[in-house]
mmCIF file as Biopython writes it, N, C-alpha, C and O atoms, coordinates in Angstrom:
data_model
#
loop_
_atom_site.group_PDB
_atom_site.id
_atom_site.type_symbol
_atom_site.label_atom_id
_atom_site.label_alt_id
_atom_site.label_comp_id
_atom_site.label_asym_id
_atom_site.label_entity_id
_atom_site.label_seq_id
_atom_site.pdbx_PDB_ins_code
_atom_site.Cartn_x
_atom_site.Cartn_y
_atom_site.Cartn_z
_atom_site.occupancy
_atom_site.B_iso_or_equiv
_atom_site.auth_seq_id
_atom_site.auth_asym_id
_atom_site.pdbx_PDB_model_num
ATOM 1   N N  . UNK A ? 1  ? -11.645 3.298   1.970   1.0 0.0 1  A 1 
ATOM 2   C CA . UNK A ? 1  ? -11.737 4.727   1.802   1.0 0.0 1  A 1 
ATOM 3   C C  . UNK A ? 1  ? -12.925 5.260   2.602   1.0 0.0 1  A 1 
ATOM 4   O O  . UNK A ? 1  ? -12.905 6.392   3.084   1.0 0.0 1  A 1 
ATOM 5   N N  . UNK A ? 2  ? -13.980 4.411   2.737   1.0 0.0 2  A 1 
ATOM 6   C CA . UNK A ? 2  ? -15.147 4.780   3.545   1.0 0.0 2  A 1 
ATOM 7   C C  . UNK A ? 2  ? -14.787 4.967   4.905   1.0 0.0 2  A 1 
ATOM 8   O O  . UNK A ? 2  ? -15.093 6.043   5.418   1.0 0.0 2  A 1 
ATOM 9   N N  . UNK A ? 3  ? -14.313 4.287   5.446   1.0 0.0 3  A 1 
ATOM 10  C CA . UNK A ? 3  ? -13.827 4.072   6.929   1.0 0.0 3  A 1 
ATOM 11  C C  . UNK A ? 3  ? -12.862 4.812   6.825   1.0 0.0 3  A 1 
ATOM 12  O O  . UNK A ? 3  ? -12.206 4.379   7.772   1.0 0.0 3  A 1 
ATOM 13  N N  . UNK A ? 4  ? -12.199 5.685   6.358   1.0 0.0 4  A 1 
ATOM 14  C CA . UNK A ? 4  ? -10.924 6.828   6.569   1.0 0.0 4  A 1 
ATOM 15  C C  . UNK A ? 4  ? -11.926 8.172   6.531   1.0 0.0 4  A 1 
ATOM 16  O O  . UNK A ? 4  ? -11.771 9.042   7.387   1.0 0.0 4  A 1 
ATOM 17  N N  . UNK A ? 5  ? -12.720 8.272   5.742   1.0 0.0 5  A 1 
ATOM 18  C CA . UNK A ? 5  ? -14.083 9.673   5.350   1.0 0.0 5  A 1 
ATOM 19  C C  . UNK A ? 5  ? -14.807 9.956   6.133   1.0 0.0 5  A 1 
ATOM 20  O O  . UNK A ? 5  ? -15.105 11.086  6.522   1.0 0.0 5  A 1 
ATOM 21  N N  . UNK A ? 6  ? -15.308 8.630   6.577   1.0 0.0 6  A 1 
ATOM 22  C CA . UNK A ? 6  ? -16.067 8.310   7.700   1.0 0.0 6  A 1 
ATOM 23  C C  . UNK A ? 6  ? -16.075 7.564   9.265   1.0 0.0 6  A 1 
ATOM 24  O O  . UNK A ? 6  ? -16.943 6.875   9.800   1.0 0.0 6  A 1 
ATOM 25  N N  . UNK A ? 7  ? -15.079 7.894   9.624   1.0 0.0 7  A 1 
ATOM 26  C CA . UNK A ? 7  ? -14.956 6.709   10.710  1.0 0.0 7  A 1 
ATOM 27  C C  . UNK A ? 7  ? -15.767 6.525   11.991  1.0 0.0 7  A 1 
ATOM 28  O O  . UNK A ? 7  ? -15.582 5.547   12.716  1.0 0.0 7  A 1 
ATOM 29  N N  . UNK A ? 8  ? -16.768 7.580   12.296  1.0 0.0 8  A 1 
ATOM 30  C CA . UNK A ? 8  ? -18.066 7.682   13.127  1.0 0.0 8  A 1 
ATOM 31  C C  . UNK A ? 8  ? -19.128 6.479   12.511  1.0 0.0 8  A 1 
ATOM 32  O O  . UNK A ? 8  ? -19.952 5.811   13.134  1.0 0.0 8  A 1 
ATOM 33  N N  . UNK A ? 9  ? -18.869 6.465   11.380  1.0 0.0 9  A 1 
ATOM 34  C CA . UNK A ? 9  ? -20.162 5.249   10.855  1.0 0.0 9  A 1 
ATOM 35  C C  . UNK A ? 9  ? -19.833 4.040   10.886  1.0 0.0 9  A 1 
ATOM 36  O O  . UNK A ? 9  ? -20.788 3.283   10.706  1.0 0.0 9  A 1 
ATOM 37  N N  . UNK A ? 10 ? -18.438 3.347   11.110  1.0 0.0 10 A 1 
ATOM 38  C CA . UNK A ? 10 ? -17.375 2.592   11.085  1.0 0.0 10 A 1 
ATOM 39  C C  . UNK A ? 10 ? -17.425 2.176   12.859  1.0 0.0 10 A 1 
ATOM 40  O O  . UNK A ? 10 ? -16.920 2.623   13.889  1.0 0.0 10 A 1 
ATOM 41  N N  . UNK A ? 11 ? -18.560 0.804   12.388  1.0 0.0 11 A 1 
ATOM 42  C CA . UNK A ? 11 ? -17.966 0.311   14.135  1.0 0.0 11 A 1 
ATOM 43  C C  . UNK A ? 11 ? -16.879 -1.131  14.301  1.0 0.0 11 A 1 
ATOM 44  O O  . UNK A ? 11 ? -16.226 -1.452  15.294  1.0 0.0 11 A 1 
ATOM 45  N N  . UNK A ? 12 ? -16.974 -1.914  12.794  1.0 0.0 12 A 1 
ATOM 46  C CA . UNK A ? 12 ? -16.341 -3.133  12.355  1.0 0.0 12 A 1 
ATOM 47  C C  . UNK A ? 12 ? -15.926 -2.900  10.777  1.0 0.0 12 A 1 
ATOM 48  O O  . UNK A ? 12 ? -16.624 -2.277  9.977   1.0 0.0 12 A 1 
ATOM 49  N N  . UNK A ? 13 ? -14.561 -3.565  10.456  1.0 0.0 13 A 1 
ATOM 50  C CA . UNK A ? 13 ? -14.441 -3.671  9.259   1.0 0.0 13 A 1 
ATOM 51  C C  . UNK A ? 13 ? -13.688 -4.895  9.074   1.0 0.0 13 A 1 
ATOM 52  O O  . UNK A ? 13 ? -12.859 -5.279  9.899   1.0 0.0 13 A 1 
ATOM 53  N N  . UNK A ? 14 ? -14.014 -5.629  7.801   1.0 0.0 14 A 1 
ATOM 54  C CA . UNK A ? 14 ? -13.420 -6.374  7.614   1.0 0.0 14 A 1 
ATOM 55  C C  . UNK A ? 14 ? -12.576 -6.192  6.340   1.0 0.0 14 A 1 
ATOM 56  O O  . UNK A ? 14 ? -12.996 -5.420  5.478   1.0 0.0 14 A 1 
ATOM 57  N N  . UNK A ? 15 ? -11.234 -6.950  6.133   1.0 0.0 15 A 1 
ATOM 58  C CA . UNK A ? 15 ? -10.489 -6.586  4.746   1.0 0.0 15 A 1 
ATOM 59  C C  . UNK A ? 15 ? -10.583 -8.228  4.200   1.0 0.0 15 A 1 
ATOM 60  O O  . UNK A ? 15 ? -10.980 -9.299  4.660   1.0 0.0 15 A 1 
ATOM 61  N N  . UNK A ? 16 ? -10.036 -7.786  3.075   1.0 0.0 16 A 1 
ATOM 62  C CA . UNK A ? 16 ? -9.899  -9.313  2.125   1.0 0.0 16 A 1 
ATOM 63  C C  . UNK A ? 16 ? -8.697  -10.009 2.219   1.0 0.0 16 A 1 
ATOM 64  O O  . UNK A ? 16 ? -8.370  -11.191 2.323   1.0 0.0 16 A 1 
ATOM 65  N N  . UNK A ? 17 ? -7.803  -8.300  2.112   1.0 0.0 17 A 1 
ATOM 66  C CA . UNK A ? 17 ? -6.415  -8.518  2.204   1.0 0.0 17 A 1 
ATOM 67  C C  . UNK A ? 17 ? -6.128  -7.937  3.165   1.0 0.0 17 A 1 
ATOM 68  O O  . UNK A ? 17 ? -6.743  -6.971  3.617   1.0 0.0 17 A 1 
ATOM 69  N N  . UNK A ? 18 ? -5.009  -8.513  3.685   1.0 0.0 18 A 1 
ATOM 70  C CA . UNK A ? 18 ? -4.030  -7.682  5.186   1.0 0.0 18 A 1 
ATOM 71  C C  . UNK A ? 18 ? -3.180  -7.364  5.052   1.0 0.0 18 A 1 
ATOM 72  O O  . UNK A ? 18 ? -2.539  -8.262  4.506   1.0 0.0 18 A 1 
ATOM 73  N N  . UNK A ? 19 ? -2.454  -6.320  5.238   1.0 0.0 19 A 1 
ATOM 74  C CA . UNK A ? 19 ? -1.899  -5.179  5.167   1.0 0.0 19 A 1 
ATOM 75  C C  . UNK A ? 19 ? -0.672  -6.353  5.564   1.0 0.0 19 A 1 
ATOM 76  O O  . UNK A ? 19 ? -0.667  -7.141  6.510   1.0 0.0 19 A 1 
ATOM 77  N N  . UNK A ? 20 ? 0.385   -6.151  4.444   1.0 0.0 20 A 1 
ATOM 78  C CA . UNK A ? 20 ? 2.072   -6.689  4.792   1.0 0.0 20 A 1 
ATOM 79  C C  . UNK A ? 20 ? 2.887   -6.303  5.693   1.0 0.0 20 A 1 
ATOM 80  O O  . UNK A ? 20 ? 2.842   -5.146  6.113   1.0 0.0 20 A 1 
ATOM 81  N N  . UNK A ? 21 ? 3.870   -7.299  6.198   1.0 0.0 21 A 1 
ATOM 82  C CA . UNK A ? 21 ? 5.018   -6.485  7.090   1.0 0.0 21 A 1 
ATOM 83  C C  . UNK A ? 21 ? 5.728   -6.352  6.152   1.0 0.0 21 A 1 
ATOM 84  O O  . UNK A ? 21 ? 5.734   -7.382  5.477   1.0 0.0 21 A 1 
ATOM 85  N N  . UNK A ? 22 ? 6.602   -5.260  5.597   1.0 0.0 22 A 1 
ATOM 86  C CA . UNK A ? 22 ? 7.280   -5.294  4.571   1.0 0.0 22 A 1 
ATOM 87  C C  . UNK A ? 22 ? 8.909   -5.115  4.779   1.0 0.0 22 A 1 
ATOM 88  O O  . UNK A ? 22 ? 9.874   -5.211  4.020   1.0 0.0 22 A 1 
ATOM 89  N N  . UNK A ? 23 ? 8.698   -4.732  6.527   1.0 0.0 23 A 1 
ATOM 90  C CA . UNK A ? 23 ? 10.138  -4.356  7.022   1.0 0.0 23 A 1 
ATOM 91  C C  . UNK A ? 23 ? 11.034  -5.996  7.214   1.0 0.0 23 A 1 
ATOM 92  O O  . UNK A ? 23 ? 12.200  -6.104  7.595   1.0 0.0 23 A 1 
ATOM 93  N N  . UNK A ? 24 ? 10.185  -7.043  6.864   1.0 0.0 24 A 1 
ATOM 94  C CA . UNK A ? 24 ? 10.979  -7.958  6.614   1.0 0.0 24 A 1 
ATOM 95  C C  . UNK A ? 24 ? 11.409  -9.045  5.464   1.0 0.0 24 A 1 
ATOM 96  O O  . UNK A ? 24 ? 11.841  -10.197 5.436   1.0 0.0 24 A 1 
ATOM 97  N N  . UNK A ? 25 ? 11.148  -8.310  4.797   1.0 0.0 25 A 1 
ATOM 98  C CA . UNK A ? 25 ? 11.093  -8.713  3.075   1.0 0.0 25 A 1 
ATOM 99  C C  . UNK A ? 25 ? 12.544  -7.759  2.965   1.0 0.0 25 A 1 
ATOM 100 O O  . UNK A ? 25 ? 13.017  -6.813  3.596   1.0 0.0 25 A 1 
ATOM 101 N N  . UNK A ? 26 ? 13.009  -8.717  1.603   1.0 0.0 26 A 1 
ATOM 102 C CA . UNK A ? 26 ? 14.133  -7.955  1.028   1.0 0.0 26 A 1 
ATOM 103 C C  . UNK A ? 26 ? 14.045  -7.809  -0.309  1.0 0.0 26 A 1 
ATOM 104 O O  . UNK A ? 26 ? 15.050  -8.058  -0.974  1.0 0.0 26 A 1 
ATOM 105 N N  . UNK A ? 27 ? 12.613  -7.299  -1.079  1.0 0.0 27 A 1 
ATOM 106 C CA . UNK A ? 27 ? 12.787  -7.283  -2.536  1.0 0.0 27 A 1 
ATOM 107 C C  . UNK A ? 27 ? 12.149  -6.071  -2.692  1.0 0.0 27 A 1 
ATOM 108 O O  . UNK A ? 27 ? 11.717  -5.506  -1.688  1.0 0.0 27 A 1 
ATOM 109 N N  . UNK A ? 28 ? 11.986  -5.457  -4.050  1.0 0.0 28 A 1 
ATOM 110 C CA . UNK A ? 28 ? 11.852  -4.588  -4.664  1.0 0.0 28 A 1 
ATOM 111 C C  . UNK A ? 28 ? 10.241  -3.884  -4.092  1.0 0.0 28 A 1 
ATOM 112 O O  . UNK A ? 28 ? 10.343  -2.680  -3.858  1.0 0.0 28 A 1 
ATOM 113 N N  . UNK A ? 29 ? 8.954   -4.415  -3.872  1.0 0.0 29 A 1 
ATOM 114 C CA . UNK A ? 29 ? 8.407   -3.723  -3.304  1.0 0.0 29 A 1 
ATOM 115 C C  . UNK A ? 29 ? 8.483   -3.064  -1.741  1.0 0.0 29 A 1 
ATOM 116 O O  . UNK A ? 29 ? 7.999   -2.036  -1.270  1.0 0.0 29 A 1 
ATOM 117 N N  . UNK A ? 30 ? 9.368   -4.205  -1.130  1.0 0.0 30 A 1 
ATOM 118 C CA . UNK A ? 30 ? 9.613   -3.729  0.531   1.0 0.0 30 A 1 
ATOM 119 C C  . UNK A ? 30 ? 10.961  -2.596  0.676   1.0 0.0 30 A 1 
ATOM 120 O O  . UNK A ? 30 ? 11.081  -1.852  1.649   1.0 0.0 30 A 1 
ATOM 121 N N  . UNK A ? 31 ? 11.972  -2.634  -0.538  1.0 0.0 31 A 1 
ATOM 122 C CA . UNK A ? 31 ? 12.851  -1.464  -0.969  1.0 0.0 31 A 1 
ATOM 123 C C  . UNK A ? 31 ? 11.959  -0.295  -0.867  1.0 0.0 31 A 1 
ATOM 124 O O  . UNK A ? 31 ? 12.022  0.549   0.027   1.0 0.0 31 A 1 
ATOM 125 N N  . UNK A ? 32 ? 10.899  -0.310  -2.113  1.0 0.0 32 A 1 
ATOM 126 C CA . UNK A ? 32 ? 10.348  1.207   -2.259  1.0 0.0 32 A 1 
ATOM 127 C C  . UNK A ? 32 ? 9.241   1.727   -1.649  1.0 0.0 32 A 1 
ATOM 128 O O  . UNK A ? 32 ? 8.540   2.663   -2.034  1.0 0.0 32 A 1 
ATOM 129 N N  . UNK A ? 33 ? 9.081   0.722   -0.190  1.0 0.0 33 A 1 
ATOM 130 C CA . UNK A ? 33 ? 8.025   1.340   0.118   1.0 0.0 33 A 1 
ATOM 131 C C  . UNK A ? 33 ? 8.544   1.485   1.578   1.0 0.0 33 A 1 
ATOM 132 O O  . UNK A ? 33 ? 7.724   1.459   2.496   1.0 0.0 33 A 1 
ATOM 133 N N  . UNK A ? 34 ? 10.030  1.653   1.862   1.0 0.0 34 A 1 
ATOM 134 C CA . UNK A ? 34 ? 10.521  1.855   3.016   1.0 0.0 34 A 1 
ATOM 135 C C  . UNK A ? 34 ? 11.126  3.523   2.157   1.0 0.0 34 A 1 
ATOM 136 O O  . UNK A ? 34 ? 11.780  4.277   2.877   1.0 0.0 34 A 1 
ATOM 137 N N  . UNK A ? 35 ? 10.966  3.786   1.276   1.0 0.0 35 A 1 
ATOM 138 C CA . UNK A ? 35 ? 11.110  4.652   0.794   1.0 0.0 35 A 1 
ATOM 139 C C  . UNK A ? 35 ? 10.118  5.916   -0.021  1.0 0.0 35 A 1 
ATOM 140 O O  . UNK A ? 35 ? 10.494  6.980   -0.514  1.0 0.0 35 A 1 
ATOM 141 N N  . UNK A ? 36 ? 8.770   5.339   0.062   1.0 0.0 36 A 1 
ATOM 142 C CA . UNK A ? 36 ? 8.043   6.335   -0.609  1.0 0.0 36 A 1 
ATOM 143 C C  . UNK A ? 36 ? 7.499   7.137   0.184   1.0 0.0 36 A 1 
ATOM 144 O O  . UNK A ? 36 ? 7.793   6.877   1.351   1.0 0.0 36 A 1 
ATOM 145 N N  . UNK A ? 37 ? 6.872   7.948   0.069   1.0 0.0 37 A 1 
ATOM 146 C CA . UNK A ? 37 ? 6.519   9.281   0.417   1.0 0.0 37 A 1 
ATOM 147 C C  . UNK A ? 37 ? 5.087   9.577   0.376   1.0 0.0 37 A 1 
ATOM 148 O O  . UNK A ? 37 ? 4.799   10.728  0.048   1.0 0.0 37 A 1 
ATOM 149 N N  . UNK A ? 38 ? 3.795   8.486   0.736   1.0 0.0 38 A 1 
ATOM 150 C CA . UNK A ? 38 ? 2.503   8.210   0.308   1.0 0.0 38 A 1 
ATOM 151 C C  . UNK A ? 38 ? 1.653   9.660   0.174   1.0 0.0 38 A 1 
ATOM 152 O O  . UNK A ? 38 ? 0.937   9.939   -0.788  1.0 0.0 38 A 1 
ATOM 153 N N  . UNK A ? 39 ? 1.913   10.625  1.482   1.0 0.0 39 A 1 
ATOM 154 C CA . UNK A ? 39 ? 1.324   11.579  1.753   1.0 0.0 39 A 1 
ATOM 155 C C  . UNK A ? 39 ? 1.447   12.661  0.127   1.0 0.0 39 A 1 
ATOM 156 O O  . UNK A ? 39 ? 0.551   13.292  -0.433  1.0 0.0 39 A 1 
ATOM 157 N N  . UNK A ? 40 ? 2.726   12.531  -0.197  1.0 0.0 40 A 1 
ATOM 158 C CA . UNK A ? 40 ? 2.875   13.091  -1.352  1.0 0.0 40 A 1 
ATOM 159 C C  . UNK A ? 40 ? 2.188   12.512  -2.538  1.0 0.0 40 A 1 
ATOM 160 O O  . UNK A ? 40 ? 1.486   13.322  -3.144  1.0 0.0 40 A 1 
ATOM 161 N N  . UNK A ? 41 ? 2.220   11.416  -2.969  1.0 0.0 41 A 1 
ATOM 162 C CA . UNK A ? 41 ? 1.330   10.824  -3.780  1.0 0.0 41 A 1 
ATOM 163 C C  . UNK A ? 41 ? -0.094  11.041  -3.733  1.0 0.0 41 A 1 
ATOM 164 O O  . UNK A ? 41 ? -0.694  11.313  -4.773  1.0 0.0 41 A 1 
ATOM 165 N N  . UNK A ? 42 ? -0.918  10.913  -2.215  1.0 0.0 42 A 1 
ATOM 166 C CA . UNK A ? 42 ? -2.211  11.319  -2.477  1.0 0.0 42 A 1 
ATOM 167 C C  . UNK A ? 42 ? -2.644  13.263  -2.161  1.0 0.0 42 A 1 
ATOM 168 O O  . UNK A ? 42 ? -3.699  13.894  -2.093  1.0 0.0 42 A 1 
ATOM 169 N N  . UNK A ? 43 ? -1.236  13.605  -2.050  1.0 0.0 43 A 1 
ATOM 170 C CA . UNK A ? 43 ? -1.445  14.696  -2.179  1.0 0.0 43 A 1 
ATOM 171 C C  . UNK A ? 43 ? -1.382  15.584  -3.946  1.0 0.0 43 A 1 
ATOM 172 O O  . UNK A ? 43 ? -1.720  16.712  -4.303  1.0 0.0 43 A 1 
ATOM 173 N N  . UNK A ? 44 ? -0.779  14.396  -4.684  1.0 0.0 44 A 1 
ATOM 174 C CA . UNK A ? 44 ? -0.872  14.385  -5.993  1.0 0.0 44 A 1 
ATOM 175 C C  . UNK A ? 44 ? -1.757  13.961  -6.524  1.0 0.0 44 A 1 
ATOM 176 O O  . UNK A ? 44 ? -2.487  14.775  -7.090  1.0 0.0 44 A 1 
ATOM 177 N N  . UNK A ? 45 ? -2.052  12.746  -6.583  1.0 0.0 45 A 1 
ATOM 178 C CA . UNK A ? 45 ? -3.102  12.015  -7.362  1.0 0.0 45 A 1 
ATOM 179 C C  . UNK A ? 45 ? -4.404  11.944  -6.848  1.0 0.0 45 A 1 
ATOM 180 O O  . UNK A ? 45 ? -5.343  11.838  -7.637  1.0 0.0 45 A 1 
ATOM 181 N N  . UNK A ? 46 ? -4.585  11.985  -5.710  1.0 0.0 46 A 1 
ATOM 182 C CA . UNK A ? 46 ? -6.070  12.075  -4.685  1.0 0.0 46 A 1 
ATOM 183 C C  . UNK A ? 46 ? -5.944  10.516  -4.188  1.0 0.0 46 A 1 
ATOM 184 O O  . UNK A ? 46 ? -4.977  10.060  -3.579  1.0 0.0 46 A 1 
ATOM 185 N N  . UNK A ? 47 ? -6.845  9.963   -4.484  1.0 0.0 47 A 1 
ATOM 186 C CA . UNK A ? 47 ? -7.126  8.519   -4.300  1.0 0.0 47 A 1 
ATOM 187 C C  . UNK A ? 47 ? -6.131  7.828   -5.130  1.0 0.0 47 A 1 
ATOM 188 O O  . UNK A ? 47 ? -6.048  8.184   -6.306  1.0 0.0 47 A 1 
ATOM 189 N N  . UNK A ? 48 ? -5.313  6.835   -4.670  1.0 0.0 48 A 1 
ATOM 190 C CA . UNK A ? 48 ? -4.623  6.146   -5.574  1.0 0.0 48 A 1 
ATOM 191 C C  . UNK A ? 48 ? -5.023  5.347   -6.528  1.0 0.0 48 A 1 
ATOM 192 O O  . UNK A ? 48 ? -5.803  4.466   -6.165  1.0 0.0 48 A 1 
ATOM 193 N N  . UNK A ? 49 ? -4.755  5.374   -7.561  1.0 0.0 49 A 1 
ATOM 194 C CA . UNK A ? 49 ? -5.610  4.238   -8.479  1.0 0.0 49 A 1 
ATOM 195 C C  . UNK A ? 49 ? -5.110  3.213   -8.246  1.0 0.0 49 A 1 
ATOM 196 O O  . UNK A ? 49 ? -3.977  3.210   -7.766  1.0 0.0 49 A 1 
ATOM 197 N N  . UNK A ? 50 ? -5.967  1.689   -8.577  1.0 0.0 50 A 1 
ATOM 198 C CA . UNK A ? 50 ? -5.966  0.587   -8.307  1.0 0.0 50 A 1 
ATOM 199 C C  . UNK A ? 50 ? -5.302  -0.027  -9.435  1.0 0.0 50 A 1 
ATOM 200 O O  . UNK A ? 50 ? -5.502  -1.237  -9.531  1.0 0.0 50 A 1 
ATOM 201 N N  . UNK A ? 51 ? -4.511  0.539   -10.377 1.0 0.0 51 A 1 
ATOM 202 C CA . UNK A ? 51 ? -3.494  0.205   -11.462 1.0 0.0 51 A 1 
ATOM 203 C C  . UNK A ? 51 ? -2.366  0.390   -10.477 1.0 0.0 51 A 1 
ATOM 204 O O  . UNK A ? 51 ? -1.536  -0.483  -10.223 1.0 0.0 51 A 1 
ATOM 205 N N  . UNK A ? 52 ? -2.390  1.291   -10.079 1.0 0.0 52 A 1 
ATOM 206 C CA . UNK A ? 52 ? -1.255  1.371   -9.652  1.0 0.0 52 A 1 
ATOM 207 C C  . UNK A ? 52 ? -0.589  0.734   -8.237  1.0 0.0 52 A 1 
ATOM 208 O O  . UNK A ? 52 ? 0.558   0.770   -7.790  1.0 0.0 52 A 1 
ATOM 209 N N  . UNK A ? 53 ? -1.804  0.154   -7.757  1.0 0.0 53 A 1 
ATOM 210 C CA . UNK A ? 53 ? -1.612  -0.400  -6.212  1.0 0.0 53 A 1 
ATOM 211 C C  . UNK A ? 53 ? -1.262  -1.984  -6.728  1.0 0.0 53 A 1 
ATOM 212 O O  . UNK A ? 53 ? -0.462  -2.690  -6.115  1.0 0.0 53 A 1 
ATOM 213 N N  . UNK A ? 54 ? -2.155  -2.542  -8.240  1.0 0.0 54 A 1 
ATOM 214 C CA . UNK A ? 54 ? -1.517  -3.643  -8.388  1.0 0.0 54 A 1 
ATOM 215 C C  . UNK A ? 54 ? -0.347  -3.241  -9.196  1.0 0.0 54 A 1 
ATOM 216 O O  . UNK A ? 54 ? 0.657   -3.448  -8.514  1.0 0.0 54 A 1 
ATOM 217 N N  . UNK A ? 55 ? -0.151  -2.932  -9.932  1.0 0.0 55 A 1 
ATOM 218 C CA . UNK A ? 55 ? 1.186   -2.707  -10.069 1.0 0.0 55 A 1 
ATOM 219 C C  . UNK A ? 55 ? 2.209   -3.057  -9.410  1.0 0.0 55 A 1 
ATOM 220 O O  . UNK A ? 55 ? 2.901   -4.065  -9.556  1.0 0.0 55 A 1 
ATOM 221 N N  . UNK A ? 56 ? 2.338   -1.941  -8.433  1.0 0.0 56 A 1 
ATOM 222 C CA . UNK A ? 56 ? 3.099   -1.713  -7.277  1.0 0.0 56 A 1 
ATOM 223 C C  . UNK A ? 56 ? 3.398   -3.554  -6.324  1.0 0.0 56 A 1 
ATOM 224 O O  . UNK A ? 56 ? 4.462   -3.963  -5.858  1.0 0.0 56 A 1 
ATOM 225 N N  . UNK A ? 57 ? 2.313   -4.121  -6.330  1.0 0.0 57 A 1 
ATOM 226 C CA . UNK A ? 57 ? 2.248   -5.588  -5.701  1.0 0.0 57 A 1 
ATOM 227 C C  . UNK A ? 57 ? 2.990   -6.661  -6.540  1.0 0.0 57 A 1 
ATOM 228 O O  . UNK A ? 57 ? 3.243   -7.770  -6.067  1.0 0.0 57 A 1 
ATOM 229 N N  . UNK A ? 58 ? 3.345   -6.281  -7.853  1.0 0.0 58 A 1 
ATOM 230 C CA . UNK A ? 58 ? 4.148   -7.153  -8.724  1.0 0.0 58 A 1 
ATOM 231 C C  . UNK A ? 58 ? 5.008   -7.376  -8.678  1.0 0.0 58 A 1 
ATOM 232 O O  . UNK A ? 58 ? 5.496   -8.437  -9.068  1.0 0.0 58 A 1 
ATOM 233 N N  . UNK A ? 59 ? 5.845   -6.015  -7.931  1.0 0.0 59 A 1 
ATOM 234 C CA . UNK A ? 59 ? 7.372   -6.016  -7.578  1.0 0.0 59 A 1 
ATOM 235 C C  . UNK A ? 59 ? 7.775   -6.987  -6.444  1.0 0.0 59 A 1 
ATOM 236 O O  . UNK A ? 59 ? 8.932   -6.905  -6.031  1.0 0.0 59 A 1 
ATOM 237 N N  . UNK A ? 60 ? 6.886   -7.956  -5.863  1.0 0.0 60 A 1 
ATOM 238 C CA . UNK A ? 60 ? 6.899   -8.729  -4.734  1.0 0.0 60 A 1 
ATOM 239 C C  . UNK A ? 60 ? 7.579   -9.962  -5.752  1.0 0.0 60 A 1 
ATOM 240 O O  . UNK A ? 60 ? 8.473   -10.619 -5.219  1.0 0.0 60 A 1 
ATOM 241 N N  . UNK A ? 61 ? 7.264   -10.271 -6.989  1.0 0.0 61 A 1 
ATOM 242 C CA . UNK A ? 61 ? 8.078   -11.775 -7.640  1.0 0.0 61 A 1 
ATOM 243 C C  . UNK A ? 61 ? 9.160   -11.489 -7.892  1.0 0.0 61 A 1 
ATOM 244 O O  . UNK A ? 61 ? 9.867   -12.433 -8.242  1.0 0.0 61 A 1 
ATOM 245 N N  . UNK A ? 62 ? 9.703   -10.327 -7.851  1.0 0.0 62 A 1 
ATOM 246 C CA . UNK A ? 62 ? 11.056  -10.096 -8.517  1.0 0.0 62 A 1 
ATOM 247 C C  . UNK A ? 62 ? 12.165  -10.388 -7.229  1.0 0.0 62 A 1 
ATOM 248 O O  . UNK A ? 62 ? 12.007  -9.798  -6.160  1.0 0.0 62 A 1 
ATOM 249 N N  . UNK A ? 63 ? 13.283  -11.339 -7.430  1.0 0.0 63 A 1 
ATOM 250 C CA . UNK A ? 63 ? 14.599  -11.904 -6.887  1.0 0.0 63 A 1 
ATOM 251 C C  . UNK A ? 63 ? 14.431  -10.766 -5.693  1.0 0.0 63 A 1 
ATOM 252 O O  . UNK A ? 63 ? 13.425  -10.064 -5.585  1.0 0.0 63 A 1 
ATOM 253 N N  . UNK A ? 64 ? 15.217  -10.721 -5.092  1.0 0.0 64 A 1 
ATOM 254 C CA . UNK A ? 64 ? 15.644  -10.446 -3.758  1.0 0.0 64 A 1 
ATOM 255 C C  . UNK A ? 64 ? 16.510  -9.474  -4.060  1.0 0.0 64 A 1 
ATOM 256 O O  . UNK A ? 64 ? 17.013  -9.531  -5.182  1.0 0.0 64 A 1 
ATOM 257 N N  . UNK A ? 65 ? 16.795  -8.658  -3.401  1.0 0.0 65 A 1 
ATOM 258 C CA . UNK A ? 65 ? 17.751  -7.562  -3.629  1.0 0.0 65 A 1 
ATOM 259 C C  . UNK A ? 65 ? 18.634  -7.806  -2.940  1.0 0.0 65 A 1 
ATOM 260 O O  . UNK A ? 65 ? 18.271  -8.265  -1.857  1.0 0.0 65 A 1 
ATOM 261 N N  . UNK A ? 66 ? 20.209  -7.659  -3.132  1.0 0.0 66 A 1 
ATOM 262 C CA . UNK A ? 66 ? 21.247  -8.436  -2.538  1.0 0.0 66 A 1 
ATOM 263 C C  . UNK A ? 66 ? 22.229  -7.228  -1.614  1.0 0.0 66 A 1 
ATOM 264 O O  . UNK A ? 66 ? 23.218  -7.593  -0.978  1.0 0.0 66 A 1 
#
């Protein structure tokens, strides 16, 4: 979030986690997130909460969508 607010102060960043390809997954989180609408969400909620981002990462154990 710092490096999106600020990106003049931002000369390196490192993550923990890396960002998924999801366009090659076939389950329930790569379904709804070829489908959500993010801009709308943080145009709702502001910052997303971190309930809801793990949340959202759970739908990765569930079977395959056929």
């Amino acid at each position: 979030m710092f490096a999106a607010l600020y990106p003049e102060k931002i000369k390196n960043i490192v993550t923990s986690a890396t960002p998924g390809d999801f366009s090659i997954d076939n389950n329930l989180l790569s379904v709804w997130t070829k489908s959500i609408n993010a801009d709308s969400i943080v145009d709702t909620f502001g910052n997303t909460h971190d309930v809801f981002i793990n949340s959202s990462f759970l739908l990765r154990v569930y079977p395959k969508i056929r």
